[in-house]
The first five atom37 places (N, CA, C, CB, O) and aatype in JSON, in Angstrom:
{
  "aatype": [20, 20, 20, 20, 20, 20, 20, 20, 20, 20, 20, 20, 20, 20, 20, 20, 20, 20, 20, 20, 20, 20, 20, 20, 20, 20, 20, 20, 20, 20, 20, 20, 20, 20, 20, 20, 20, 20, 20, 20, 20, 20, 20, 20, 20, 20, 20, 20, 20, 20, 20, 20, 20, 20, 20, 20, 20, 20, 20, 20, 20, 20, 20, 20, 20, 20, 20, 20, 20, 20, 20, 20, 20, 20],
  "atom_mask": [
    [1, 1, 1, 1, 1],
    [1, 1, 1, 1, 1],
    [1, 1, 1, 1, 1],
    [1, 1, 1, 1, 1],
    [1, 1, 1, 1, 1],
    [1, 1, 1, 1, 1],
    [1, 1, 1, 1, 1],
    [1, 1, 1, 1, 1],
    [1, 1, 1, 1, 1],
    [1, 1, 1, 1, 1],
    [1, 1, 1, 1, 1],
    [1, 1, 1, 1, 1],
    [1, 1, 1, 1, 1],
    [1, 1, 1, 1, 1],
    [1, 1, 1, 1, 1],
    [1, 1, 1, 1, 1],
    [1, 1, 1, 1, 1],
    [1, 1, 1, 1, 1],
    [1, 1, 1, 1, 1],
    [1, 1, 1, 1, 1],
    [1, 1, 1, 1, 1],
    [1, 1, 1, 1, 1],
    [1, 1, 1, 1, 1],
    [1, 1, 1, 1, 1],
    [1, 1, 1, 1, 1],
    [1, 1, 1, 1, 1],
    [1, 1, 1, 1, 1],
    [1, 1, 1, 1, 1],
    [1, 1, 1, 1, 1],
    [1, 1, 1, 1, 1],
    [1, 1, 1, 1, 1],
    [1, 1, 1, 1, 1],
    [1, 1, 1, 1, 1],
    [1, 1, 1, 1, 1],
    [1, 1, 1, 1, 1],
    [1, 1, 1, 1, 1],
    [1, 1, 1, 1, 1],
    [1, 1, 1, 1, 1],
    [1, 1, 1, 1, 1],
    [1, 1, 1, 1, 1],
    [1, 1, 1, 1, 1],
    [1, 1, 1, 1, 1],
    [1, 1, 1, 1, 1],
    [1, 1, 1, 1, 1],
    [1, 1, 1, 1, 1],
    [1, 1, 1, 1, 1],
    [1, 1, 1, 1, 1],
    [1, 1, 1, 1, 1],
    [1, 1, 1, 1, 1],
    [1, 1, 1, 1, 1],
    [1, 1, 1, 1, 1],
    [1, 1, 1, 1, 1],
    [1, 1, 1, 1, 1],
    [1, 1, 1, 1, 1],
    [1, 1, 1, 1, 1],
    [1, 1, 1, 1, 1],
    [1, 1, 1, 1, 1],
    [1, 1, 1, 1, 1],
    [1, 1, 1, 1, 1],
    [1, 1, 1, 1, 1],
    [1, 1, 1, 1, 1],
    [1, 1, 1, 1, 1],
    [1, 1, 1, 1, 1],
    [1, 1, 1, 1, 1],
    [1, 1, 1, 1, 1],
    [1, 1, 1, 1, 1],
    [1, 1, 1, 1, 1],
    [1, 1, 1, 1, 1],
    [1, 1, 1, 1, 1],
    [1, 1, 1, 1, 1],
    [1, 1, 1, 1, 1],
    [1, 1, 1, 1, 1],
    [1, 1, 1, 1, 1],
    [1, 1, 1, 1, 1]
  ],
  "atom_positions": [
    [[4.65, -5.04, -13.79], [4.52, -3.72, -13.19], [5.7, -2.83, -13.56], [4.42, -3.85, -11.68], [5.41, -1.64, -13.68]],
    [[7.04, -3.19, -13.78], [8.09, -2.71, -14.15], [7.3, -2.08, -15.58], [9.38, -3.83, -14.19], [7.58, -0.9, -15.4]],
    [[6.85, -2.1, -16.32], [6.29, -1.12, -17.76], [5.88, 0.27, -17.36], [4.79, -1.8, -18.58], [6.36, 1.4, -17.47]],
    [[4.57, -0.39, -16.73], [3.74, 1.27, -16.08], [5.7, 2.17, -15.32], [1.8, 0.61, -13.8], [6.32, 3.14, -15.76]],
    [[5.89, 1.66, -14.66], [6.76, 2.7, -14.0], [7.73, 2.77, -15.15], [7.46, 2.32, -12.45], [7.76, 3.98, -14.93]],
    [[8.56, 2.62, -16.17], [9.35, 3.15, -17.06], [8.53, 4.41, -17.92], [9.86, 1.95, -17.94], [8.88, 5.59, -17.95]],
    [[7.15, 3.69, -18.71], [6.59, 4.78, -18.68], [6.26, 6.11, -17.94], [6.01, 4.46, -18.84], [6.27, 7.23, -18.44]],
    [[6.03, 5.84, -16.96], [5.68, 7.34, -15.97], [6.96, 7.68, -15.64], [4.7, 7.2, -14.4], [6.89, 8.86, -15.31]],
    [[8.49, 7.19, -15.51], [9.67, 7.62, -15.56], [10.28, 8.67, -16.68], [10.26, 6.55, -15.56], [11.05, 9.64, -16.69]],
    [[9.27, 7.72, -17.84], [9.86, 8.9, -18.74], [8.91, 9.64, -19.67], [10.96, 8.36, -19.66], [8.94, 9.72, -20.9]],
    [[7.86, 10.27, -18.55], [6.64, 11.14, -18.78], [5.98, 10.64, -19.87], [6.93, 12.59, -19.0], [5.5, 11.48, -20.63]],
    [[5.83, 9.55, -20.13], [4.84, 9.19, -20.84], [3.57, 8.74, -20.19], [5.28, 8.32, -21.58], [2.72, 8.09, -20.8]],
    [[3.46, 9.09, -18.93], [2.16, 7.94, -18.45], [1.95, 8.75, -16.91], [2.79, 5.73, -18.26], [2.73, 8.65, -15.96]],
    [[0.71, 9.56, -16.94], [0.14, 10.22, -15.42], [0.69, 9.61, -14.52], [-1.37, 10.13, -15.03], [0.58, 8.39, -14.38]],
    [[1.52, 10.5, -13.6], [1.55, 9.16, -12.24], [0.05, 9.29, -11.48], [3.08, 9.53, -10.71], [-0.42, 10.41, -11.3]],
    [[-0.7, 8.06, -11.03], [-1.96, 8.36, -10.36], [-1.78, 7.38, -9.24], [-3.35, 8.16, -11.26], [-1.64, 6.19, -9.51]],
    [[-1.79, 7.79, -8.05], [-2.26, 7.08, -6.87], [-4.12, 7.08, -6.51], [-1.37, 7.85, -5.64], [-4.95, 7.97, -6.71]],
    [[-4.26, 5.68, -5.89], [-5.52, 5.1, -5.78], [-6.3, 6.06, -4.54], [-5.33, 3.39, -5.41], [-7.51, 6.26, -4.48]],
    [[-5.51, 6.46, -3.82], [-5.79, 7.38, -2.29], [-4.6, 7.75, -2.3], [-6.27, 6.65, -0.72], [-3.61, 7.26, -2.86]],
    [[-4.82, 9.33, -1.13], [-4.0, 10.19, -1.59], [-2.75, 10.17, -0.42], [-4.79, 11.58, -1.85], [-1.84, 10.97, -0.2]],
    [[-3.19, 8.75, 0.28], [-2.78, 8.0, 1.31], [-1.19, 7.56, 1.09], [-3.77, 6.81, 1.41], [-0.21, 7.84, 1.77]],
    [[-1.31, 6.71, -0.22], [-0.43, 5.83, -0.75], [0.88, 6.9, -1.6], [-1.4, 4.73, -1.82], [1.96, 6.65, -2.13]],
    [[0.5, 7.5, -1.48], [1.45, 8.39, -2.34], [2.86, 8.35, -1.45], [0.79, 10.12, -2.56], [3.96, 8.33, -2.0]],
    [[2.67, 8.34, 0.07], [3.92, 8.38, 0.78], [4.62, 6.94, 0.37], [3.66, 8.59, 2.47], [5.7, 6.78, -0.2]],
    [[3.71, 5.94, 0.81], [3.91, 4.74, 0.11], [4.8, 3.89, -0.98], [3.12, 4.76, -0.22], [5.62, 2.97, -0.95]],
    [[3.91, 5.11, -2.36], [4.64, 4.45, -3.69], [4.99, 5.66, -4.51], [3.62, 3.35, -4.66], [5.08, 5.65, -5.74]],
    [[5.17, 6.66, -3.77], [6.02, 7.65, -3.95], [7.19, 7.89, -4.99], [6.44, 7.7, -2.93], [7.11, 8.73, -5.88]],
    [[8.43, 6.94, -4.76], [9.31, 6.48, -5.07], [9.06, 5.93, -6.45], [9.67, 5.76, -4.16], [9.73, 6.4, -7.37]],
    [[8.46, 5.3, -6.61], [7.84, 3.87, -7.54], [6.99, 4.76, -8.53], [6.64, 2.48, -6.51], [6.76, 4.31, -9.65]],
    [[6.5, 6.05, -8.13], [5.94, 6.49, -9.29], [4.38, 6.84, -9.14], [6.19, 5.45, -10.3], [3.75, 7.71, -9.73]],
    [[3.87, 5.78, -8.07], [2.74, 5.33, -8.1], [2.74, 3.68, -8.59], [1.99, 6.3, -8.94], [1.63, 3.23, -8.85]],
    [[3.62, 2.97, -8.7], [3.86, 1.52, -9.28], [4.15, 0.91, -8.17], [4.97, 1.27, -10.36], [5.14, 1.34, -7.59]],
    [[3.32, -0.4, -7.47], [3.67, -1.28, -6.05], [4.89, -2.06, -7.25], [1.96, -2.61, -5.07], [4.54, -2.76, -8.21]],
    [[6.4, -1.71, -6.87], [7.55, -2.81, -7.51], [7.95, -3.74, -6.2], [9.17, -1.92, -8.22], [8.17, -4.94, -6.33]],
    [[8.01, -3.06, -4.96], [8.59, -3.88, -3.86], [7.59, -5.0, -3.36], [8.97, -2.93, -2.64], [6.43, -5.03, -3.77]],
    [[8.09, -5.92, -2.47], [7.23, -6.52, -1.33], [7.27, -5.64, -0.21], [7.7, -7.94, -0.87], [6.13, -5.38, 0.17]],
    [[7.88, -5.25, 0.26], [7.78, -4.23, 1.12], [6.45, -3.22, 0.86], [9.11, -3.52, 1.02], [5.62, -2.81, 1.67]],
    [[6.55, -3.0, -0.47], [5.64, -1.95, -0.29], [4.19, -2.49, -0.41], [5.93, -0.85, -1.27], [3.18, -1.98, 0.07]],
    [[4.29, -3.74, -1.24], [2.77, -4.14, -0.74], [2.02, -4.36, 0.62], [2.56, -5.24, -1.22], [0.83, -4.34, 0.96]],
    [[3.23, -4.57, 1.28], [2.4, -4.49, 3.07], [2.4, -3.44, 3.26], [3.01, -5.1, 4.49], [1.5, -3.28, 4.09]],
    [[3.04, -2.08, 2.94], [2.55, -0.75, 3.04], [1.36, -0.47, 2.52], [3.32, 0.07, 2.55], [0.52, 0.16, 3.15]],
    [[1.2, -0.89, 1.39], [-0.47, -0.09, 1.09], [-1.18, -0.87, 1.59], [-1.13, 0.18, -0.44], [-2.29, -0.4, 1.84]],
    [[-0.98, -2.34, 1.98], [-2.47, -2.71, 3.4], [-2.61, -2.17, 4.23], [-2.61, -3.84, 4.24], [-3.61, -2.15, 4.95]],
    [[-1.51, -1.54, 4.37], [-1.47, -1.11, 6.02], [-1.88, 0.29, 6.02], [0.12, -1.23, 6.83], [-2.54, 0.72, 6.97]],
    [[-1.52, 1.09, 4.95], [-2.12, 2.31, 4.95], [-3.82, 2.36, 4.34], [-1.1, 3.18, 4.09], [-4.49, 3.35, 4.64]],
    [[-4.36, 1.42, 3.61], [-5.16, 1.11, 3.24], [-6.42, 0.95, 4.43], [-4.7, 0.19, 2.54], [-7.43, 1.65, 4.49]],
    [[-6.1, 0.0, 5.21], [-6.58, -0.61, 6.27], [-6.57, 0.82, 7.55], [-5.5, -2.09, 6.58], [-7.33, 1.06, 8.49]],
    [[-5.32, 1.55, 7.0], [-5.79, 2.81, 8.34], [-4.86, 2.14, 9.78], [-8.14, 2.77, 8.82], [-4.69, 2.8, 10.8]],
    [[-4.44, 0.98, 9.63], [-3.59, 0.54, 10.55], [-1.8, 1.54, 10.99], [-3.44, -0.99, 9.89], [-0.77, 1.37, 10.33]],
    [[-1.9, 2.36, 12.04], [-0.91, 2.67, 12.06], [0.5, 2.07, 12.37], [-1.18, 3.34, 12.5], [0.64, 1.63, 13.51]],
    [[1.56, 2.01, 11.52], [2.79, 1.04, 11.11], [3.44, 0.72, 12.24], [3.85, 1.64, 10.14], [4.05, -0.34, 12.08]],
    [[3.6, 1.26, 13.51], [4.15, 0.88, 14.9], [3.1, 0.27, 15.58], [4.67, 2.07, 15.75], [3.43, 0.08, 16.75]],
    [[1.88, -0.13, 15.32], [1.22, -1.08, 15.9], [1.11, -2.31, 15.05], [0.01, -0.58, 16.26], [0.43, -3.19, 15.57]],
    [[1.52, -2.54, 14.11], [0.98, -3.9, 13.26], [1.74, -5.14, 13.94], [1.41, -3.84, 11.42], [1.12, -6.2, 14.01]],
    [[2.66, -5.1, 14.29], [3.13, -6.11, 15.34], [2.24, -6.15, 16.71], [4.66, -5.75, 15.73], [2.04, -7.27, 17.17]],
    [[1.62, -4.88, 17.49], [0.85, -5.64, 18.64], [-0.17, -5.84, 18.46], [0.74, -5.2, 19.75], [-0.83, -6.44, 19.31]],
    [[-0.74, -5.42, 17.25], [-2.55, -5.94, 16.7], [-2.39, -7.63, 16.68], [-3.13, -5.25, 14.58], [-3.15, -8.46, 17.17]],
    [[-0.88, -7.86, 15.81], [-0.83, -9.52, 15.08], [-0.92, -9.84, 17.03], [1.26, -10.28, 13.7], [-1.95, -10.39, 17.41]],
    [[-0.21, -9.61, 17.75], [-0.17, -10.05, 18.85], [-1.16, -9.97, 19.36], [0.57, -9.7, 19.46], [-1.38, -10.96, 20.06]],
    [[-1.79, -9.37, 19.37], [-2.65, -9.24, 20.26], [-4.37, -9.86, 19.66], [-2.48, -7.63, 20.64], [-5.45, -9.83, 20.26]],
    [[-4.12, -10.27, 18.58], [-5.25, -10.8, 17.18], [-6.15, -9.54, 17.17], [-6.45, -12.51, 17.49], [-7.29, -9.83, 17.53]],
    [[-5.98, -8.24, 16.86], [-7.23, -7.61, 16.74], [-7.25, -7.15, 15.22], [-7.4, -6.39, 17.82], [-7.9, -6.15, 14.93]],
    [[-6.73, -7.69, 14.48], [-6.47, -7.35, 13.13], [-8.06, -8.17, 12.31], [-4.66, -8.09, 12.62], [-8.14, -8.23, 11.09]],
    [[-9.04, -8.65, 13.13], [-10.29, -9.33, 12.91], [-10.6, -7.49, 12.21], [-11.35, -10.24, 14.62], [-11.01, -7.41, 11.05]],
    [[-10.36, -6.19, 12.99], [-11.28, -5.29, 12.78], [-10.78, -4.57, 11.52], [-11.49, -4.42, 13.99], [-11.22, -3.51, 11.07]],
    [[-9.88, -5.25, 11.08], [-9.36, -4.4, 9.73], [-9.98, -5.42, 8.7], [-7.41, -4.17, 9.53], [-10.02, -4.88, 7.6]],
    [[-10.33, -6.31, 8.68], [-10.34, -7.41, 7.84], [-11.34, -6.44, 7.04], [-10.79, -9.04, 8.44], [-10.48, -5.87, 6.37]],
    [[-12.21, -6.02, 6.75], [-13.13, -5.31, 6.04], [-12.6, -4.49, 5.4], [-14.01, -4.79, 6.64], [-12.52, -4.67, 4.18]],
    [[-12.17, -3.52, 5.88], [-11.25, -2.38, 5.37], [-10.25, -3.24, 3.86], [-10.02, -1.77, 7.01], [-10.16, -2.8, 2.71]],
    [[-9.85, -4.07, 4.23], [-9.25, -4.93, 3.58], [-9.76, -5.98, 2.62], [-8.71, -5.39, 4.35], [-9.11, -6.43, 1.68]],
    [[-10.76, -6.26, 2.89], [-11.68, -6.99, 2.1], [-10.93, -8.34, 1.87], [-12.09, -6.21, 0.72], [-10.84, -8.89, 0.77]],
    [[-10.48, -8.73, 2.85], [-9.78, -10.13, 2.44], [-10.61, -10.87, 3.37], [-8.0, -10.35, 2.69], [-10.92, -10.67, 4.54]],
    [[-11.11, -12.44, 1.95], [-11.99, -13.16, 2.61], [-11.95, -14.06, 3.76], [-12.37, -13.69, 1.89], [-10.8, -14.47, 3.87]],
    [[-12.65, -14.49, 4.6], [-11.97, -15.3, 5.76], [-11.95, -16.98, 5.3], [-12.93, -15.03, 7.33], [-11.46, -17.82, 6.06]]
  ]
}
């Protein structure tokens, strides 16, 4: 992933985000997921989960209703 972002660093390469969501996201990066951090950001913005609840969903197990949104298999 480090390529795509040198390229789009040095205008060789569109920056394009997937939704216009993620841009706060991977902003930084170009449009390139480089962190772990930021990959739980774009689930989470992905999923529509707002970031001060993802700790009481896990607590509370209601994260069953994102699973779609997410498409991760059970």
């Amino acid at each position: 992933m480090v390529h795509p972002y040198l390229r789009r660093r040095e205008g060789k390469e569109a920056v394009i985000y997937p939704k216009p969501e993620l841009e706060k996201v991977l902003g930084k990066t170009l449009g390139v997921p480089l962190f772990q951090e930021q990959a739980m950001r774009v689930a989470i913005a992905c999923a529509g989960l707002p970031e001060r609840s993802r700790s009481t969903q896990k607590k509370h197990g209601d994260l069953q209703t994102y699973r779609r949104r997410l498409e991760i298999p059970r």
